[in-house]
N, C-alpha and C positions, 0 to 999 in steps of 0.2 A: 840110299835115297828112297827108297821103298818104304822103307820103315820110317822114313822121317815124315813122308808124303802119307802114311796113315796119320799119325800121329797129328802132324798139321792139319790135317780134314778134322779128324774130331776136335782139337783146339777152335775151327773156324765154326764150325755147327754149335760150340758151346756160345762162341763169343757173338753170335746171330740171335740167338737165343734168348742170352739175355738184355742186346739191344732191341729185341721185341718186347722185350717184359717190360726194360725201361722206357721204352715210348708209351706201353699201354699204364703205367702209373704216370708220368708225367702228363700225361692227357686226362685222367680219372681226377689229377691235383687240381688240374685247373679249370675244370667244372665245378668242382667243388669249392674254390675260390671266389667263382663265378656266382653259384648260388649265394653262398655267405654275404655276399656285396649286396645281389639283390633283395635279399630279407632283414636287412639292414632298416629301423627307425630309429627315432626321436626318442621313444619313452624310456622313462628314468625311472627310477625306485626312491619315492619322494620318502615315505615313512613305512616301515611295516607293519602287516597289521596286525590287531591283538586278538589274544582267544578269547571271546565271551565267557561269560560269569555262569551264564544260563542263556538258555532255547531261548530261539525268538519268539514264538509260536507254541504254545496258546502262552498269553498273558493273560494270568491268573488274576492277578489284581482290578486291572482292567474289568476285566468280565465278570468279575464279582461288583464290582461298579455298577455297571450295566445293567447287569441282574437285578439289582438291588433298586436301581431306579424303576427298569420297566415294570419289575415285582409290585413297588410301591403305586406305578399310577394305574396300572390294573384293577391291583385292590380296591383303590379308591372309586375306581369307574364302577366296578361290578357292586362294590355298595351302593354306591347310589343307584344303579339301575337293580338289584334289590329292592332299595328304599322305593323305587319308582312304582315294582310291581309290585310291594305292601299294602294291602287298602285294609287294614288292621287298625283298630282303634288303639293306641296305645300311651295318651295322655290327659288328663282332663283338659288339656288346653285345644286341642284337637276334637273334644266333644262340645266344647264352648265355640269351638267355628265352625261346626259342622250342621248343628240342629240348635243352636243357639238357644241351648237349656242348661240353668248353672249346673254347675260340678259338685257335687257334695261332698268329694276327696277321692282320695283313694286307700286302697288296701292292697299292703303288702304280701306276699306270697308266703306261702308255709314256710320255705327256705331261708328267707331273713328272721326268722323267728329262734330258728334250731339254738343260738347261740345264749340264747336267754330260755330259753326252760331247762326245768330243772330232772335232769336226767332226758329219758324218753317220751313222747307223748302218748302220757296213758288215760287221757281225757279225750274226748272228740272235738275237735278243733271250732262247730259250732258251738262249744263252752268257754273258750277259752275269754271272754270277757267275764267269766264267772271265776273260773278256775287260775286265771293266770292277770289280773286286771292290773300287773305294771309291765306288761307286754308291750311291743309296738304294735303289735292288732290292735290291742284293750285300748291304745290311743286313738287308732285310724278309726275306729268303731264308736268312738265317743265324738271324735269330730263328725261323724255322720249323725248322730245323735242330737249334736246342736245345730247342724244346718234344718235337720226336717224340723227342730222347735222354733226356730226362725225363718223358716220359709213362707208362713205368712202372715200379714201382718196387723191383722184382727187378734188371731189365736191360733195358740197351736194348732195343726192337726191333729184331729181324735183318732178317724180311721185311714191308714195307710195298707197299700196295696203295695209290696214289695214284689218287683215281677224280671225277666230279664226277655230278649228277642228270642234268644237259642237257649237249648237245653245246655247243661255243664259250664254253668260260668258262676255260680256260686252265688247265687238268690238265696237259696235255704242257709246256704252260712252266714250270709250279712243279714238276714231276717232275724235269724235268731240272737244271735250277738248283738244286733240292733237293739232288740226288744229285751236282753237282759242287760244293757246298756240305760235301757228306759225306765226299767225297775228300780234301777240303782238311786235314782234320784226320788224314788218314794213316791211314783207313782205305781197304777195297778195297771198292770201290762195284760193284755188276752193273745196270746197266737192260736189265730185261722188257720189250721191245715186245708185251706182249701183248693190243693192240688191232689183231686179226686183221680189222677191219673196213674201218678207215680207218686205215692205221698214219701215223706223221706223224717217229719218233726216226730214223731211216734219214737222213732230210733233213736233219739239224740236225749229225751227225757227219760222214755221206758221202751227198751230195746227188746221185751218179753211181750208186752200190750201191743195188739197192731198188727202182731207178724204173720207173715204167711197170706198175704194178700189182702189186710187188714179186716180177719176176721172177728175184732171187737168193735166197741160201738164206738160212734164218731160222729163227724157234721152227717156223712151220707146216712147212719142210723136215724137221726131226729129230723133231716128232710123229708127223709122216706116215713115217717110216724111214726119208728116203731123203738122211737126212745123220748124222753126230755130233754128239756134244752139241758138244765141244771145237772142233770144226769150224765153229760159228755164232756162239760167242764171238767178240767183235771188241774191238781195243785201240784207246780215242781216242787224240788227241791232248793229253788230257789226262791227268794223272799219276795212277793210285789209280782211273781211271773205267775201265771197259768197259760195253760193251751187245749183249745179242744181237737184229737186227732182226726185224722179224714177220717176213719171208717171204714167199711167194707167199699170195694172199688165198685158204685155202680157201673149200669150198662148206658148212663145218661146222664153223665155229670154236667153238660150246658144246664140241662133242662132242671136239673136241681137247683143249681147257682142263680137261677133266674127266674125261680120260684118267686113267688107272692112273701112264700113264709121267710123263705132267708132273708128278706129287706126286715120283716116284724122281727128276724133273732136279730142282726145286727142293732135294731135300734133297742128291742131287751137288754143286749149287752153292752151297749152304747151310756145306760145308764147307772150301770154299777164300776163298770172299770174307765179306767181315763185315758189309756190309751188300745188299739186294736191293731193289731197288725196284722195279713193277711197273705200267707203264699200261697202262690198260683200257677197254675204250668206258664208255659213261654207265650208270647206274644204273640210270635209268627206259628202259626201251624195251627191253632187252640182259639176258640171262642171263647174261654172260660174268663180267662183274663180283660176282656173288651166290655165282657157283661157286668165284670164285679168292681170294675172302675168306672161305671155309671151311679156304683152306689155310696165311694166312698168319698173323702176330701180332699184324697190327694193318690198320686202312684209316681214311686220310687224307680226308677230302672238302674238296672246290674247289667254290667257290661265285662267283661272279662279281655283284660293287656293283650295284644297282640294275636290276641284269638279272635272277639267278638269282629266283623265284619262290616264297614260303616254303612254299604247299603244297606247289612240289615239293621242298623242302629235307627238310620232313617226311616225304612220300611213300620217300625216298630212304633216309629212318634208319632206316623202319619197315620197308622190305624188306630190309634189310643185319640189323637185329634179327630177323625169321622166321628168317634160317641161322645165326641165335648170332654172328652178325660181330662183331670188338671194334672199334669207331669209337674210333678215337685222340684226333679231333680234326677242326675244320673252317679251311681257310682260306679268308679273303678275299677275292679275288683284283679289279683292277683298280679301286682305290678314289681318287677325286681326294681329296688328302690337301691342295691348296692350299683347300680351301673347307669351311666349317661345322665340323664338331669337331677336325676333323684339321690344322687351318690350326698349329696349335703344334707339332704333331708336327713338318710341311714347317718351320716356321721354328726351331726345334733345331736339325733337322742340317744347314739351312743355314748357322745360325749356326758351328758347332762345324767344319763343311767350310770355310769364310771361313778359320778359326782357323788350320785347317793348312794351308790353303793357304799364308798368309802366315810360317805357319814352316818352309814348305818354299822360301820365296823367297830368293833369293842376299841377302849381308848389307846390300850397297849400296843395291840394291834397296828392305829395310825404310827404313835412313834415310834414304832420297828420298823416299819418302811419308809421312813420319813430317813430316820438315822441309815439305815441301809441306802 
């Protein structure tokens, strides 16, 4: 009985045991029940979803869009607010509303030229109506030609004053291209170096005579007495042109130019040659140009593309008008004619230069690129 009464006691400690364990799972079940019910909804799993192609973020496309737009009206804004703070003279139609003085043309810049001469330029570009005369200069330079012969309507002007506002805008090159433009028609052309300041026509005829501060003789030698008139005359090499060089640089060039005697040489030379043309320092800064446009028929002004400045275009007319000057007219000078309005003018006479070129080609020649 002993043995059976242990035996029984650890059977009942077992079977206690695990009627505790199965109360503490049957309790643990039904909480857990309990929550399941509670977190119980509605939602359903109507479609699944798919894996994208690509990122959402950044859209490349898109923002090249964008870019492209806001790129494009910027641009356009900052041009014109550019254009706005431009006060650059850069069209004869612009000098025509500005100081309502016609326009004598314009001239292209060295750059539109390069493609028509022949090899490099080993002439001085003040030649080139001499040296290259089916040029698109040799044209711009010839229509300036026929406006100063038509500009008034008596008669031509004899003596012109080719002058500009500002230094560097290319007065001494359309003077001289002018005046061997003038020649060509079989007139006798005279060029006035009479920019006693900075002379520059010396180099352009005879690059030896002149130099070194213009220690040969010239207009300031026969002002000053200590030459002839006939004695300063010089013959180009070109047919119908001559030029008398400035000279040694006085310390008084107003007071030369506005001598007694310079009025008695101009009208001396006035009666052998038929035309005179006359460079002169700049308008703004210089007396020299105010005083020798009291003497002659007319004065040309030079203005230079996007350079020249319209106050000082105006500043320029208005002190030429104080001494009764007659302004003839203004040119252009240095205008890219490959870009913005002038692009038809360049492709004209490119087209019409093609033309003759090809009809100046041997005849074999054409039919070889005809049949080609």
């Amino acid at each position: 009985m002993q043995q059976k009464s242990i035996q029984y006691n650890i059977l009942k400690r077992e079977a206690d045991t695990n009627k505790d364990l199965y109360k503490s799972l049957l309790q643990r079940t039904k909480e857990v029940g309990v929550s399941a019910s509670l977190q119980a909804s509605n939602i359903q799993i109507v479609d699944k979803a798919e894996v994208p192609k690509g990122p959402y973020q950044p859209d490349k496309r898109r923002n090249l869009y964008l870019a492209a737009v806001i790129g494009l009206f910027l641009g356009v804004g900052l041009a014109f607010f550019l254009e706005y703070l431009d006060s650059t003279i850069k069209s004869p139609d612009e000098v025509e509303n500005l100081i309502h003085l016609p326009s004598f043309g314009l001239v292209p810049e060295i750059s539109c030229e390069r493609k028509y001469l022949r090899g490099d330029l080993t002439y001085p570009i003040e030649r080139i109506a001499h040296c290259h005369p089916k040029s698109i200069l040799s044209e711009a330079y010839r229509n300036i030609r026929t406006s100063i012969l038509l500009s008034t309507p008596e008669s031509p002007p004899k003596r012109i004053i080719i002058t500009s506002a500002n230094p560097l805008e290319g007065k001494t090159t359309t003077l001289i291209n002018t005046a061997i433009t003038l020649s060509q028609t079989g007139a006798q052309v005279l060029i006035i170096d009479a920019d006693l300041r900075k002379p520059r026509v010396h180099t352009v005829f005879n690059g030896r005579m002149n130099r070194g501060n213009g220690k040969g003789k010239g207009l300031s030698s026969f002002l000053s007495g200590n030459s002839s008139l006939w004695g300063v005359v010089k013959r180009t090499d070109i047919p119908n042109l001559y030029f008398i060089p400035a000279g040694p640089i006085p310390p008084n060039p107003s007071e030369l130019l506005g001598s007694h005697l310079f009025k008695e040489m101009i009208q001396a030379l006035g009666e052998k040659f038929d035309q005179i043309v006359i460079d002169t320092p700049p308008v703004i800064g210089f007396a020299d140009s105010l005083i020798l446009s009291t003497l002659v028929d007319g004065v040309v002004l030079v203005v230079r593309g996007g350079k020249t400045p319209k106050e000082a275009l105006q500043r320029a007319k208005d002190s030429l008008l104080q001494v009764n000057a007659r302004i003839l007219g203004v040119v252009v000078n240095g205008v890219n004619i490959r870009q913005g309005e002038y692009n038809g003018y360049y492709s004209r006479y490119e087209y019409y230069h093609q033309e003759k070129r090809m009809r100046e080609l041997p005849y074999h020649t054409k039919r070889r690129s005809k049949s080609a």
